[in-house]
C-alpha positions in Angstrom: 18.4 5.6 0.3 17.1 8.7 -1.3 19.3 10.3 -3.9 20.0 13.9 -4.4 19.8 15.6 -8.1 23.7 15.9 -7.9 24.2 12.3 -6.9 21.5 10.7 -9.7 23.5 13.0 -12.3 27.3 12.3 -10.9 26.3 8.3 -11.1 24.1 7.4 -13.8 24.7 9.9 -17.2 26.7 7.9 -19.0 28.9 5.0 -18.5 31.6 4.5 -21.3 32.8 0.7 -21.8 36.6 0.7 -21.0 37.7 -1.6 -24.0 36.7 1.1 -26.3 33.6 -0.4 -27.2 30.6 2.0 -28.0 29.0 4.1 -25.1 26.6 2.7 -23.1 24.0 5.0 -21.5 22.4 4.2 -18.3 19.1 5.3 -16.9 16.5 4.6 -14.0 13.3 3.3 -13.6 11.8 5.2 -10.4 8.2 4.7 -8.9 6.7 4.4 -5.5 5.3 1.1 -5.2 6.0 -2.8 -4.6 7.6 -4.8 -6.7 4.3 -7.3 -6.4 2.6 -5.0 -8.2 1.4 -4.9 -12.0 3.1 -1.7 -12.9 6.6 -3.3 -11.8 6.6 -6.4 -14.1 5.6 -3.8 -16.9 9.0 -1.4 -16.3 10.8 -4.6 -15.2 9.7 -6.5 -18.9 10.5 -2.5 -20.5 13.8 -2.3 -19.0 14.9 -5.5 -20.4 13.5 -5.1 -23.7 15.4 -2.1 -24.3 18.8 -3.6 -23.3 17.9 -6.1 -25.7 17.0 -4.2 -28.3 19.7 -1.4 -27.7 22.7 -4.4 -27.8 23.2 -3.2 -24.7 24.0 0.6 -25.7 21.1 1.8 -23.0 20.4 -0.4 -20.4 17.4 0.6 -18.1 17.5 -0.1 -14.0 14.5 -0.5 -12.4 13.9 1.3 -8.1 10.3 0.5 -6.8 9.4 1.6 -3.4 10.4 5.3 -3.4 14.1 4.1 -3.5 15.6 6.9 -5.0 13.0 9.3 -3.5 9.3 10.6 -3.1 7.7 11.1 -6.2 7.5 15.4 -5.9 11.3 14.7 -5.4 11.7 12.6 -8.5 9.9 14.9 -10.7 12.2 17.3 -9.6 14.6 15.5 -10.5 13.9 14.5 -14.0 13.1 18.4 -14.6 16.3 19.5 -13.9 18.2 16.6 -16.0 18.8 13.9 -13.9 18.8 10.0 -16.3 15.7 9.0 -14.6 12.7 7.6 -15.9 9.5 8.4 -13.9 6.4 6.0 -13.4 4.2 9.2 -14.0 0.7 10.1 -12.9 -0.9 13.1 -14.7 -2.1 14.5 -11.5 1.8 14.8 -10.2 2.5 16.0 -14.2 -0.5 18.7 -13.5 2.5 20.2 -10.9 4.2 21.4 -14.2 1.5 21.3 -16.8 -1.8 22.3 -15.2 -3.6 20.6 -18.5 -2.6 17.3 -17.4 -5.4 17.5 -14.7 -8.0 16.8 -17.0 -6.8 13.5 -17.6 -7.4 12.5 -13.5 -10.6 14.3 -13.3 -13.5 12.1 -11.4 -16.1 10.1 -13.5 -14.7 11.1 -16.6 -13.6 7.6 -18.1 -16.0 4.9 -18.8 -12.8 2.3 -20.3 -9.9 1.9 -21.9 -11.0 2.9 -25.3 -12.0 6.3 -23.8 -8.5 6.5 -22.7 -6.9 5.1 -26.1 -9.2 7.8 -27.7 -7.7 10.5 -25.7 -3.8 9.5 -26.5 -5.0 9.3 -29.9 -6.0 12.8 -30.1 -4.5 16.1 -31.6 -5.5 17.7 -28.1 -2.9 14.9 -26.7 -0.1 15.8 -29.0 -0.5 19.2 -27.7 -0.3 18.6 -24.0 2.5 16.6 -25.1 4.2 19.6 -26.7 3.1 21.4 -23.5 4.9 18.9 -21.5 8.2 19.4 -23.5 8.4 22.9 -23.0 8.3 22.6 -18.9 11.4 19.9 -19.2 9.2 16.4 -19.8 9.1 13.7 -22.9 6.6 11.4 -22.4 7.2 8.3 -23.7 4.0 6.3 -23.3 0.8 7.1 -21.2 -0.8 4.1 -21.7 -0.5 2.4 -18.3 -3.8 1.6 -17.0 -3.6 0.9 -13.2 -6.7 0.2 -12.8 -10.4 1.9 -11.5 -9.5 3.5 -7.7 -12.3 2.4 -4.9 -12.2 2.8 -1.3 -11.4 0.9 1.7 -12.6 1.7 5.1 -13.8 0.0 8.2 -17.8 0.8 6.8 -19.1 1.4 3.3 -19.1 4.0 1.5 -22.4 3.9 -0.4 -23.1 7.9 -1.0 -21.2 11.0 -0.6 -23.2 11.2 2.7 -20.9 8.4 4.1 -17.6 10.2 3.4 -18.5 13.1 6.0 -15.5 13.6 8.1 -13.8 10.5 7.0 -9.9 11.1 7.1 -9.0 9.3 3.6 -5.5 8.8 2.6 -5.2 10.5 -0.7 -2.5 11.3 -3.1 -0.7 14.7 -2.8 -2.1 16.4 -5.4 -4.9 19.0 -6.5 -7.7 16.7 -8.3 -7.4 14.3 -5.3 -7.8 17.2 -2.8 -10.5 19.2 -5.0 -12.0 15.9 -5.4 -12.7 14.8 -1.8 -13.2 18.1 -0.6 -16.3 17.9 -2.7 -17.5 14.3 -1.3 -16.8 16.5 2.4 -14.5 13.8 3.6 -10.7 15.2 5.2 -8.4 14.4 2.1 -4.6 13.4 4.0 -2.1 13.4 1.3 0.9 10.5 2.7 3.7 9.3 0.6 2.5 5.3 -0.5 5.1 3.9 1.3 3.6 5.4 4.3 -0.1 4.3 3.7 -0.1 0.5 5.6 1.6 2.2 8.9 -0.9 4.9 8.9 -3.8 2.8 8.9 -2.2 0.7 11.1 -1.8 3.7 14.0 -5.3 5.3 12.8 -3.9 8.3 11.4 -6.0 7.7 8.2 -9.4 6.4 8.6 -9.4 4.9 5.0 -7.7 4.9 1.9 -8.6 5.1 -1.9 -6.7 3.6 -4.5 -6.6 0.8 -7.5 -6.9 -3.0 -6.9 -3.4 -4.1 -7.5 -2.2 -1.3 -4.9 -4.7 -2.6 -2.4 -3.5 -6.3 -3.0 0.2 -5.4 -3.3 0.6 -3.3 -0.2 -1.6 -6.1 2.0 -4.0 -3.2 3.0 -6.8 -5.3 3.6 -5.1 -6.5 6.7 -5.7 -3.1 7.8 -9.8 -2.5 7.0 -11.7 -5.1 5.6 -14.7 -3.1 3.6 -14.2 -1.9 0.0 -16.4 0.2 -1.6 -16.3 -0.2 -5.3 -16.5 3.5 -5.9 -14.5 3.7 -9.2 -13.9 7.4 -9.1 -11.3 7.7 -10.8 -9.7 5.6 -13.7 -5.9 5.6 -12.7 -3.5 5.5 -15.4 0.2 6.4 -15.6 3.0 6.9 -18.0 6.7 6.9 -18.4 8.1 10.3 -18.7 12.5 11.5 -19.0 14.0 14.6 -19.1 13.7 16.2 -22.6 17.0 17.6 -23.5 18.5 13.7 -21.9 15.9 12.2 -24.6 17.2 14.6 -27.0 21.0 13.7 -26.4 20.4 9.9 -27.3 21.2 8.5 -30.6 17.6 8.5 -32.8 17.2 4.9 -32.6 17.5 4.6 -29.1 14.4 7.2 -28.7 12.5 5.1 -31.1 13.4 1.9 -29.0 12.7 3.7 -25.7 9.0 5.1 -26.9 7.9 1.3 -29.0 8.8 -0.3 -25.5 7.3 2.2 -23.5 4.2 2.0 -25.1 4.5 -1.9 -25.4 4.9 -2.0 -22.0 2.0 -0.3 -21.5 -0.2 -2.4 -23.4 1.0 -5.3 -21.7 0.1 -3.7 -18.0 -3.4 -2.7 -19.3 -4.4 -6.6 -20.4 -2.7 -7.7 -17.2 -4.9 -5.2 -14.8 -8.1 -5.7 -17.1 -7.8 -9.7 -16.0 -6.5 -9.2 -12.9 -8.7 -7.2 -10.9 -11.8 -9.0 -11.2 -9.6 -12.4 -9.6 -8.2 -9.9 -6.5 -11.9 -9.2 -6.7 -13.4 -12.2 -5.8 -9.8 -13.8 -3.9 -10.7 -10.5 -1.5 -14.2 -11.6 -1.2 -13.0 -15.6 0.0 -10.6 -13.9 2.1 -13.6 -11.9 4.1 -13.5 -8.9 2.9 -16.5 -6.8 2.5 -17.4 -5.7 -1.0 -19.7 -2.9 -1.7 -21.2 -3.3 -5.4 -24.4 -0.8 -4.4 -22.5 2.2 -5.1 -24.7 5.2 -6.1 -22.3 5.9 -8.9 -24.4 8.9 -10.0 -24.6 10.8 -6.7 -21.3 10.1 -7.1 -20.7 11.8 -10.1 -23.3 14.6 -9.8 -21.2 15.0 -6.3 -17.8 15.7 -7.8 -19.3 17.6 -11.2 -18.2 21.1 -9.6 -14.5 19.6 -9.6 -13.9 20.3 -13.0 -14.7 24.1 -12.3 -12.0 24.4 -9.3 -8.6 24.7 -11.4 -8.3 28.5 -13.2 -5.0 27.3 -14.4 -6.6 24.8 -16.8 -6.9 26.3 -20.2 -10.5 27.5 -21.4 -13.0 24.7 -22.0 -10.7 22.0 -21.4 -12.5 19.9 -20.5 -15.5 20.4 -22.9 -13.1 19.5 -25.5 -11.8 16.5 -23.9 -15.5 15.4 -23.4 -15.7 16.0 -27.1 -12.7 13.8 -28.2 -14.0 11.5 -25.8 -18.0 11.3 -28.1 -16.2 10.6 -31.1 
């Protein structure tokens, strides 16, 4: 059921106890995937830690699988003031601050700690800011969802082997810039969308992290996966700024420490996990492609960083240079 912004405002602001008792404040969890997946146990273990926490003053539900809506429809959503909490990508965030691109740009993470060192930077706590201004508080960013690869019915060893190649890919800018530089035919679909259009051969292939593979049984679908790494996915929890503003201080405090605990908690779990789906998807007969020219790769996509005027000046120069130290 997809929910309009009236509808999500009319039914979740507030919901006031009828013995008298102290308000009680109601929001929602929304993101597109399974609820097998990694990034689902992490809202799932948020949500209830902040009902604990909060005595039950803000309690948190959770809607995987696009139920209250696409994610361009859910942003929209939480812009305009809707109680939602997004599963966030910076990529989708780039729609409303173009900085955020940066942080999905190819073959610029080698780990975590490169990550960690970008959240931990002034030039974060300015895209922050940034994000404020257009309508977003991010709670936590801190999500890693793991290193996207691609699946296919051959491998993809070199750019060369993308030529033509219709490759699912997600609706936004970096992803098409991105794969318009490796000459495949980028197809942005909805996730939910993703199994059916392998199925029917709209999409020739697909590029996305291990636990999305896994969780949405893809590998039923094509059997080779090229372990491409091109992009180190990570997401975050972001709200509607003036809703994050109307709560009582030490509910924000208890919504940002659980964000961000929640986040730490995905991260472990994804670290250990993909190396098992790893090697369960080799048992099961998948092909896995390890040979990956990873430079060509990289030397490939280079020109991506170039393709976004909107950016500010020597973005990402500087994030290369918080990223050295």
């Amino acid at each position: 059921m997809k929910f309009t912004i009236a509808a999500a405002l009319a039914t979740s602001i507030c919901l006031m106890v009828s013995d008298g008792a102290m308000a009680q404040t109601t929001l929602r969890v929304a993101h597109a995937l399974s609820p097998s997946e990694p990034i689902h146990a992490a809202v799932t273990r948020f949500a209830e830690k902040v009902t604990e926490r909060s005595d039950g003053r803000l309690r948190i539900q959770v809607f995987p699988s696009e139920q209250l809506g696409i994610n361009r429809e859910i942003y929209e959503q939480v812009r305009q003031g809707a109680p939602i909490i997004q599963v966030a990508d910076p990529g989708f965030m780039a729609d409303y601050v173009p900085d955020f691109g940066v942080m999905n740009g190819p073959y610029l993470l080698d780990d975590t700690a490169d990550f960690q060192r970008i959240l931990d930077s002034e030039w974060y706590e300015g895209l922050k800011a940034k994000a404020e201004e257009a309508g977003f508080r991010p709670l936590a960013f801190n999500y890693f969802f793991g290193n996207r690869h691609m699946l296919g019915a051959k491998p993809f060893r070199t750019p060369a082997d993308l030529h033509g190649v219709t490759m699912r890919i997600a609706p936004n800018p970096i992803w098409v810039e991105t794969f318009a530089a490796l000459d495949a035919r980028g197809t942005p679909l909805p996730w939910s969308e993703v199994y059916s259009a392998l199925s029917q051969n709209v999409v020739e292939a697909v590029e996305a992290p291990m636990g999305s593979i896994v969780g949405a049984r893809l590998t039923e679908q094509r059997q080779t996966l090229s372990m491409t790494r091109h992009f180190s996915a990570y997401l975050g929890l972001v709200m509607n700024e003036r809703t994050f503003d109307g709560l009582d201080p030490d509910l924000q405090q208890i919504l940002v420490e659980e964000a961000e605990a929640a986040g730490r908690m995905m991260t472990e779990t994804t670290i250990a996990n993909d190396e098992k789906l790893i090697e369960d998807l080799r048992q099961s007969g998948v092909e896995i492609i390890d040979d990956v020219d990873i430079d060509a790769f990289r030397q490939a996509t280079a020109k991506v960083y170039e393709a976004f005027p909107d950016w500010s000046p020597g973005i990402y120069e500087e994030v290369r240079k918080v990223l050295s130290h």
